[in-house]
C-alpha positions as CSV (number, residue, x, y, z in Angstrom):
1,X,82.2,145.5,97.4
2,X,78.5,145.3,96.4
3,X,76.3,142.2,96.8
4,X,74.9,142.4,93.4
5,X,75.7,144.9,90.6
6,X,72.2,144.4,89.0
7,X,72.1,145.4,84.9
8,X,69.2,146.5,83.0
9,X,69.4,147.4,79.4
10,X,66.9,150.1,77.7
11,X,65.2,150.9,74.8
12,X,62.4,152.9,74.5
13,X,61.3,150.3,77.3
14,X,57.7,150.2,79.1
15,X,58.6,153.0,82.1
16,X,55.8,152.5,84.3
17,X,57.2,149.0,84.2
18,X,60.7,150.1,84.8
19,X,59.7,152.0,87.4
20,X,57.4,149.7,89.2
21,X,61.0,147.2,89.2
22,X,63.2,150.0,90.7
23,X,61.2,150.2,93.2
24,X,61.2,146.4,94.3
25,X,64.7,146.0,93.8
26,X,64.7,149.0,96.6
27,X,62.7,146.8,99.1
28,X,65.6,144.3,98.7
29,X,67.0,146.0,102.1
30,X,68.8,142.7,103.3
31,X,71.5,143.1,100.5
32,X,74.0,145.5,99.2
33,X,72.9,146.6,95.6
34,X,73.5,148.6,92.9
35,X,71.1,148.9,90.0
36,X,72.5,150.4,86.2
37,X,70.7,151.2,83.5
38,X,72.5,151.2,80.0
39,X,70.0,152.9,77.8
40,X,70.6,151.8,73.9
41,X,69.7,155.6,72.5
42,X,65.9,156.0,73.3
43,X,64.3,158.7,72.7
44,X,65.4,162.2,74.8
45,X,61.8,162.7,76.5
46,X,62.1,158.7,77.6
47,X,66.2,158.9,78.9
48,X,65.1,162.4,80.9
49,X,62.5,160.0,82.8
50,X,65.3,157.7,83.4
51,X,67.3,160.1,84.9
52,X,64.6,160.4,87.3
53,X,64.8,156.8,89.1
54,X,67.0,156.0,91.7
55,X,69.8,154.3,90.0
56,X,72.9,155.3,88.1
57,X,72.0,155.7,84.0
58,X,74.3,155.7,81.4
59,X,73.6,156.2,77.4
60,X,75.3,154.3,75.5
61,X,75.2,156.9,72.8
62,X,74.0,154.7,70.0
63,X,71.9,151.5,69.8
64,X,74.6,149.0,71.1
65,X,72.2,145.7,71.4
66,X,71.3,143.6,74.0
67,X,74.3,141.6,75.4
68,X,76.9,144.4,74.6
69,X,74.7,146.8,76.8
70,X,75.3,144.5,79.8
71,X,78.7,143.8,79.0
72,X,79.2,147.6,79.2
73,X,77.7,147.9,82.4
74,X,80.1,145.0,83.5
75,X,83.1,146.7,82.9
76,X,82.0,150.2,84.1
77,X,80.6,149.2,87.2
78,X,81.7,148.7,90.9
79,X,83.1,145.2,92.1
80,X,80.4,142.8,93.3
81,X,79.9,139.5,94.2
82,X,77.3,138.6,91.7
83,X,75.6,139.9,88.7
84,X,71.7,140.1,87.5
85,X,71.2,141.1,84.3
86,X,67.2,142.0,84.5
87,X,64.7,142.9,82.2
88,X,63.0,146.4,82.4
89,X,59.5,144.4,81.9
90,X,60.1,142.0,84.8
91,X,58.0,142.3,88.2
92,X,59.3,140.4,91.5
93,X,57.7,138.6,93.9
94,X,59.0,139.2,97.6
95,X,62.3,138.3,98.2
96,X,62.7,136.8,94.7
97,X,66.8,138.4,94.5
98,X,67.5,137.5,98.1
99,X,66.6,133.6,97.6
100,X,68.7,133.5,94.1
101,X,71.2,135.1,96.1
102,X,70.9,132.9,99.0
103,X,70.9,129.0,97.0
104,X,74.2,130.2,95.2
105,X,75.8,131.1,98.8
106,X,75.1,127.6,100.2
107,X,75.3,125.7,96.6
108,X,79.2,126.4,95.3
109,X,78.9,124.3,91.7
110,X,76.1,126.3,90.9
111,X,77.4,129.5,88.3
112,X,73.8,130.7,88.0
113,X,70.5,130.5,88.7
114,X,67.2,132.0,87.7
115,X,63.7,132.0,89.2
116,X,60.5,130.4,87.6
117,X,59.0,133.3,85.3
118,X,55.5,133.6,85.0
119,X,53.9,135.2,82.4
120,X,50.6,136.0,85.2
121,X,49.0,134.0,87.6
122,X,48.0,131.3,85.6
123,X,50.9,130.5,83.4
124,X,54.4,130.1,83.6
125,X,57.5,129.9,80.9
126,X,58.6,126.2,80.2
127,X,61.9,128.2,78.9
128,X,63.8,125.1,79.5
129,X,61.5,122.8,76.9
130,X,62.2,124.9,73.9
131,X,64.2,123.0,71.0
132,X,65.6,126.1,69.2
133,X,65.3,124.8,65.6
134,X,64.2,126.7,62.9
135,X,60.7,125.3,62.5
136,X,60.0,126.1,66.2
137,X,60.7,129.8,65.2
138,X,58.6,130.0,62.4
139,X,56.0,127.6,64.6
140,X,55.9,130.3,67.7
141,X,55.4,133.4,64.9
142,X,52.0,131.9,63.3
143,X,50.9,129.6,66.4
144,X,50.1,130.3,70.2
145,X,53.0,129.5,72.6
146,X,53.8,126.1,73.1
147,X,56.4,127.3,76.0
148,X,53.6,128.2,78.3
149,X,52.3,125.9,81.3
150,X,48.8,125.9,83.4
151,X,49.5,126.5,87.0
152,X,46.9,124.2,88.1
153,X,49.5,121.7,87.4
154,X,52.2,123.1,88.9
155,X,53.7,121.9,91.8
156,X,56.0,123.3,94.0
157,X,59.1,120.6,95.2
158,X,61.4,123.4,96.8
159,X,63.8,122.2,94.3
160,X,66.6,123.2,92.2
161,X,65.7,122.0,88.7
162,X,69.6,121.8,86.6
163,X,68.9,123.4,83.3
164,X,71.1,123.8,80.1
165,X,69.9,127.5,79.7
166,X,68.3,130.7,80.9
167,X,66.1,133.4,79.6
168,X,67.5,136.9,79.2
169,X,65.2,138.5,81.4
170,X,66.3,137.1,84.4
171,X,69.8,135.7,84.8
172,X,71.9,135.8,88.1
173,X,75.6,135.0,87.7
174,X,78.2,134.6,89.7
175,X,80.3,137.5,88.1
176,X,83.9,136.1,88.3
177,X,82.3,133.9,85.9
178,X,80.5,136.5,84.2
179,X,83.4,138.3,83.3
180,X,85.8,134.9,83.1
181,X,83.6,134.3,79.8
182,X,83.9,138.0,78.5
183,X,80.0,138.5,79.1
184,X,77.3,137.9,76.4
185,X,78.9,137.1,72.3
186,X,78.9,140.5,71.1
187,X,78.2,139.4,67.4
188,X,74.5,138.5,69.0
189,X,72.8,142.1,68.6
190,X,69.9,140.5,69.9
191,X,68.3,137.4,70.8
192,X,70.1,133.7,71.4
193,X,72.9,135.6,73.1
194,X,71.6,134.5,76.9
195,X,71.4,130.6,75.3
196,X,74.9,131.5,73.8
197,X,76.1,132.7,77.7
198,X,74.3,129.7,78.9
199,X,75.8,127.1,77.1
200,X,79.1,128.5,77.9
201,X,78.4,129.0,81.9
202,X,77.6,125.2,81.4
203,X,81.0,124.1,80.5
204,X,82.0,126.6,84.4
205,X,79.4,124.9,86.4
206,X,75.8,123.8,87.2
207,X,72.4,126.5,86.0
208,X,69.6,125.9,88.4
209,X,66.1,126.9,87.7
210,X,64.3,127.8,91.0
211,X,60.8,126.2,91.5
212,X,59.8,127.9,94.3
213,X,61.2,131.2,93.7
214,X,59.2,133.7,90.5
215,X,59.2,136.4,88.9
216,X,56.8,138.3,86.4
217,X,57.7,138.6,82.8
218,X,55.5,140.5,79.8
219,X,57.4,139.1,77.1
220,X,56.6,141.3,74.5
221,X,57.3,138.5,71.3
222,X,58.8,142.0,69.3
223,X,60.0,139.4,67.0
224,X,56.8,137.7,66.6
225,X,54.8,140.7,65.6
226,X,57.0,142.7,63.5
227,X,58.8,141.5,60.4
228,X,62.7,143.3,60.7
229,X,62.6,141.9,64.7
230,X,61.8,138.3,63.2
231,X,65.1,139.1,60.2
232,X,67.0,140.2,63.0
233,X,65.8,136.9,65.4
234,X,66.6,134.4,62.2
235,X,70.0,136.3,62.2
236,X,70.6,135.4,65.4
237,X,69.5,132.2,65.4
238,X,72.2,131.1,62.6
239,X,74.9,132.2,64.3
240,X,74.1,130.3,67.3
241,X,72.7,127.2,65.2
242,X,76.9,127.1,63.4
243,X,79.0,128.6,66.4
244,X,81.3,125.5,67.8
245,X,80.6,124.9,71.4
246,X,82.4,122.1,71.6
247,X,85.8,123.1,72.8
């Protein structure tokens, strides 16, 4: 059984990134991985490179979405202890995998944890101070980020921050509880499913946010620049806004 079955889901995705990301989750040599990529249909010159890194591909064969990709992956894949579902434009720092993968060994009521992503050296993702209403949505399209912090006043405690929710990019699960929960809410093509996963995970256990362990993400705010992402985000966002999760 693998350490980690780690999950990445493609599109037409950044491939120097992608690559740049294989190759640190390579120098991960204290733990048993394997890395999948589900691609969602990209184009043939794009999935050829693919084929190319060292990791297992699969195409999905049409544009499945964002949380079904993973779940796919899930079900495919070989037995592990956890799971990361990782974005194709993350960057790690050293050792960023092996101390996720360390805090839930020693911390049991933990069912997931995720680093502190930074968008470069000077700012960071407040992830867990967004509100998720709908004037924030419309807010974030037509105004600078408001989820960003300064780094000159960050300070690292060596602590475990508990957190309602994750981003996306960056999620490490245990995956008995992963796969307890059926994955990501396929009706979510894209966006608010990892809040959707999160809340639920809640209800399993404690979602820690690392301080002192990052990760590099270039958000690309698709939804923020082009209008059918931003229908496709506000479609999203109902279905999360009336989905019960009180039971």
């Amino acid at each position: 059984m693998f350490d980690i079955v780690i999950s990445i889901v493609t599109h037409n995705s950044d491939i120097n990134l992608l690559k740049n990301l294989i190759l640190q989750i390579k120098n991960e040599k204290k733990l048993n991985l394997a890395v999948f990529i589900l691609d969602n249909l990209s184009d043939r010159q794009y999935f050829d490179e693919l084929l190319d890194l060292d990791c297992k591909v699969v195409s999905s064969g049409k544009n499945l979405g964002y949380g079904s990709g993973h779940n796919l992956i899930n079900k495919i894949t070989y037995k592990s202890k956890y799971f990361l579902v990782i974005n194709p434009d993350i960057s790690l720092e050293n050792n960023t995998i092996l101390n996720c993968f360390d805090f839930l060994e020693k911390n049991k009521e933990y069912v997931a944890v995720t680093p502190t992503l930074k968008l470069n050296n000077n700012l960071y993702f407040k992830n867990e101070k967004r509100n998720f209403s709908i004037t924030e949505m419309f807010l974030r399209r037509f105004t600078s980020d408001k989820t960003l912090g300064n780094f000159s006043n960050y300070i690292i405690k060596n602590k475990v921050f508990e957190c309602t929710h994750m981003s996306g990019a960056f999620m490490f699960i245990r995956r008995e509880n992963f796969s307890y929960l059926n994955g990501f809410d396929e009706k979510f093509f894209m966006y608010f499913e990892d809040i959707d996963l999160s809340l639920r995970l809640k209800k399993v256990g404690k979602i820690g946010k690392l301080d002192y362990v990052f990760a590099y993400h270039k958000r690309s705010r698709a939804s923020y620049k082009d209008t059918k992402m931003f229908i496709i985000h506000l479609l999203s966002y109902f279905k999360f806004k009336f989905k019960n999760y009180k039971n």
